[in-house]
C-alpha positions as CSV (number, residue, x, y, z in Angstrom):
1,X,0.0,0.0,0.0
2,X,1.6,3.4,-0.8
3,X,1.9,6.0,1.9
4,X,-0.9,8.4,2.3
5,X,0.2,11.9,1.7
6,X,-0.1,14.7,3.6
7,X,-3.1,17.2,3.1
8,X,-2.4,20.6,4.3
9,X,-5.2,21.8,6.9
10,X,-7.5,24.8,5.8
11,X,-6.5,28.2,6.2
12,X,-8.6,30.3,8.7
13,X,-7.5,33.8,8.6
14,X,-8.5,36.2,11.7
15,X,-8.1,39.8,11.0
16,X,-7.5,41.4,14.4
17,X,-7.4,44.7,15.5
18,X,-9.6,47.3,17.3
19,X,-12.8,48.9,16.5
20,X,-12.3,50.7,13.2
21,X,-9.3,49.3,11.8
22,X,-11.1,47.9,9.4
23,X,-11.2,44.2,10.0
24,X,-14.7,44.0,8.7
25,X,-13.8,45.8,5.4
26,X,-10.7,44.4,4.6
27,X,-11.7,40.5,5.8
28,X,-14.2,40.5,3.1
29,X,-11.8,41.9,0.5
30,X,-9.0,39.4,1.5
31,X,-12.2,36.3,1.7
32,X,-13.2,37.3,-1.8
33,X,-9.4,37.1,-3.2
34,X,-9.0,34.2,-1.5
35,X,-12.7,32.3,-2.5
36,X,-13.5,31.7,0.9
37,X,-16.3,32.2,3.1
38,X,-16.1,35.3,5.4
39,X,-17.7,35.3,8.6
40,X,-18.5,38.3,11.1
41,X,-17.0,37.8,14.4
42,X,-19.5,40.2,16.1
43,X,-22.0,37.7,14.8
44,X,-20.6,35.5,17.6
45,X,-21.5,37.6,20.1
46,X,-24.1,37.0,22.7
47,X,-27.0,39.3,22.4
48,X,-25.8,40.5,26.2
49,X,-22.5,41.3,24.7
50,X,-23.8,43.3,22.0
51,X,-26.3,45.6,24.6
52,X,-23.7,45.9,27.4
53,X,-21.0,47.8,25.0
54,X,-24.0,49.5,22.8
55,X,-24.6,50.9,26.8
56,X,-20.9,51.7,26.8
57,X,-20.0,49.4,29.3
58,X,-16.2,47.4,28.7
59,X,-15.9,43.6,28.2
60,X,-14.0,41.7,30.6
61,X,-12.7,38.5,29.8
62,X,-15.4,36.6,31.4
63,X,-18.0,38.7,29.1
64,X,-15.5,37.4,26.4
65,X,-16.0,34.1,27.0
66,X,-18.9,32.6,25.1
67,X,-18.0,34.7,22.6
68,X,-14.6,33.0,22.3
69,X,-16.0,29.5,22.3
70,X,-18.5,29.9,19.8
71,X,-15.5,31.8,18.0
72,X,-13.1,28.6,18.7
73,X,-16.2,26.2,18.1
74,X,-16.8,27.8,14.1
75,X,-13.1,27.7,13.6
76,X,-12.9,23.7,14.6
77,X,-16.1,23.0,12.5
78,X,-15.1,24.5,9.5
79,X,-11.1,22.9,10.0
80,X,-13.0,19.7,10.0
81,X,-15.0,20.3,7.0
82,X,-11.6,21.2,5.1
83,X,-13.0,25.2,4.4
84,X,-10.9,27.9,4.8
85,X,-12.7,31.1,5.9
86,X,-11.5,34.6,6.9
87,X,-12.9,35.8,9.8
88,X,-13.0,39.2,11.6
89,X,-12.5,39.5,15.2
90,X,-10.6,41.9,17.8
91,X,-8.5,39.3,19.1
92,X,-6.9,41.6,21.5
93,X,-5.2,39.6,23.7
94,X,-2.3,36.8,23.2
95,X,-4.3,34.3,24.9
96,X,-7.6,34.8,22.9
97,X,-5.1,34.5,19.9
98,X,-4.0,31.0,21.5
99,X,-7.3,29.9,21.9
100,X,-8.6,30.1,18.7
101,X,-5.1,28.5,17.2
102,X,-6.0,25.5,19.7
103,X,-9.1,25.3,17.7
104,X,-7.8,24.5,14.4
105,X,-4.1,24.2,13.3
106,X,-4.0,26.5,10.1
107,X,-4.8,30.3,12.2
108,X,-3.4,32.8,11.0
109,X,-3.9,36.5,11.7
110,X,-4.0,40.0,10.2
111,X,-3.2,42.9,12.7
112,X,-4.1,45.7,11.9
113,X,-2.8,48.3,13.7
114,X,-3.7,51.6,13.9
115,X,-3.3,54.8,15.8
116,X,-5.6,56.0,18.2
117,X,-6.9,59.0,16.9
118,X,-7.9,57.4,13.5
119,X,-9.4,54.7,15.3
120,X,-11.7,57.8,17.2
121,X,-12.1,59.1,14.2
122,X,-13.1,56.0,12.3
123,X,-15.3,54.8,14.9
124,X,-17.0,58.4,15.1
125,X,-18.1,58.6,11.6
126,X,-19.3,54.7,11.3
127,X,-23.4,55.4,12.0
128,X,-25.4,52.2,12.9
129,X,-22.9,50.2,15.0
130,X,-23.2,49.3,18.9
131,X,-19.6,50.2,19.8
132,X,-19.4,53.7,20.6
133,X,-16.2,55.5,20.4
134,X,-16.3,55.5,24.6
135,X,-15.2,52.0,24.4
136,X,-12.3,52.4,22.4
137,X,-9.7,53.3,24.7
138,X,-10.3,50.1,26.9
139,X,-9.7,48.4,23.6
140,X,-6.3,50.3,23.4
141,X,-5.5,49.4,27.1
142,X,-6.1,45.5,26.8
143,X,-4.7,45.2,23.4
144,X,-1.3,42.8,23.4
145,X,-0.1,43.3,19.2
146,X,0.6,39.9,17.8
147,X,4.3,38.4,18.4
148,X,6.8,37.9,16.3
149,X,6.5,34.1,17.5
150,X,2.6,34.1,16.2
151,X,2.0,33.5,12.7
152,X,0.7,35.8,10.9
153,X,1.4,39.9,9.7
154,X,0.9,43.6,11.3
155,X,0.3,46.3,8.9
156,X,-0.7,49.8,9.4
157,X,-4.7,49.9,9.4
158,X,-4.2,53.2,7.6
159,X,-2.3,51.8,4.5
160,X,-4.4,51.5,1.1
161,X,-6.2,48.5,0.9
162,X,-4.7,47.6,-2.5
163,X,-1.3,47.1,-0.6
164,X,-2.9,45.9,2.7
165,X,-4.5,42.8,0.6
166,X,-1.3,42.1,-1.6
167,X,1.1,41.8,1.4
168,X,-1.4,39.9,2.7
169,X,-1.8,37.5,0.2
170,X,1.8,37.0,-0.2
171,X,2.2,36.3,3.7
172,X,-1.1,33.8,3.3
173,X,0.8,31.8,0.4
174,X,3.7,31.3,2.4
175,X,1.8,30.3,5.8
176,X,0.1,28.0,3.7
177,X,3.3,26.6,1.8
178,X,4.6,25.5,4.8
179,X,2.4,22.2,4.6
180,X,0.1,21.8,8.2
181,X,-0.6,18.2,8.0
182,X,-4.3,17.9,8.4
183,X,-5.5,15.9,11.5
184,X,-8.0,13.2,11.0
């Protein structure tokens, strides 16, 4: 019987960042280039989430919590089925990071970084979102950028999209060239 070879395991690609970065915009730009699925990661949010920052209260990380599961839950299910998917989310700190790489061994994230006065900005001119620009600076405070030792690729929130979704696309080849052996 000849060896079975390796498949590489779907890509899921998180764009991260705060509130008006973009991660929304630019995660269905990068899911259309790609020809994968793009999910919403304030979708994931319970309803009590959603009203408690519309209310401009913060989220702790216990708030965070079934919002992270469900999060880590979508990225196993889809891993399973063998889809890739791009999917926006803050992922704002390292160990929300980890926990959704423990969910499915081809993460990846997009940070987009971005300076706080264009995130105000931003984030002031959106109209019909729940997160008002109050919230932003507790974003800020419990924000940890991605590490070099975590795979993926910062850029400046503020760079052109054009140039945003080429680098990206390059960094995606090579995290994918690397060949993740698929579980299962």
């Amino acid at each position: 019987m000849a060896p079975v070879a390796a498949r590489t395991a779907p890509t899921v690609v998180v764009v991260m960042g705060v509130s008006g970065s973009g991660k929304s915009t630019l995660g269905r730009l990068i899911a259309g280039r790609l020809h994968v699925p793009f999910a919403e990661g304030d979708g994931f949010h319970p309803a009590a989430n959603i009203a408690r920052m519309a209310a401009g209260h913060p989220l702790d990380d216990a708030d965070r919590e079934p919002w992270l599961t469900s999060l880590a839950e979508y990225v196993r299910e889809t891993t399973r089925a063998g889809q890739s998917v791009v999917i926006s989310c803050s992922a704002l700190k390292r160990k929300y990071r980890d926990r959704l790489r423990s969910a499915g061994p081809g993460v990846w994230f997009l940070y987009l970084e971005l300076d706080r006065e264009v995130a105000r900005a931003r984030v002031a001119r959106r109209a019909g979102h729940f997160m008002p620009v109050a919230l932003l600076e507790s974003q800020y405070e419990a924000l940890e950028p991605l590490g070099a030792d975590e795979p993926g690729l910062t850029v400046h929130a503020a760079t052109a999209a054009d140039a945003v979704l080429a680098r990206a696309q390059a960094a995606i080849t090579r995290f994918e060239a690397r060949g993740v052996a698929k579980d299962g």
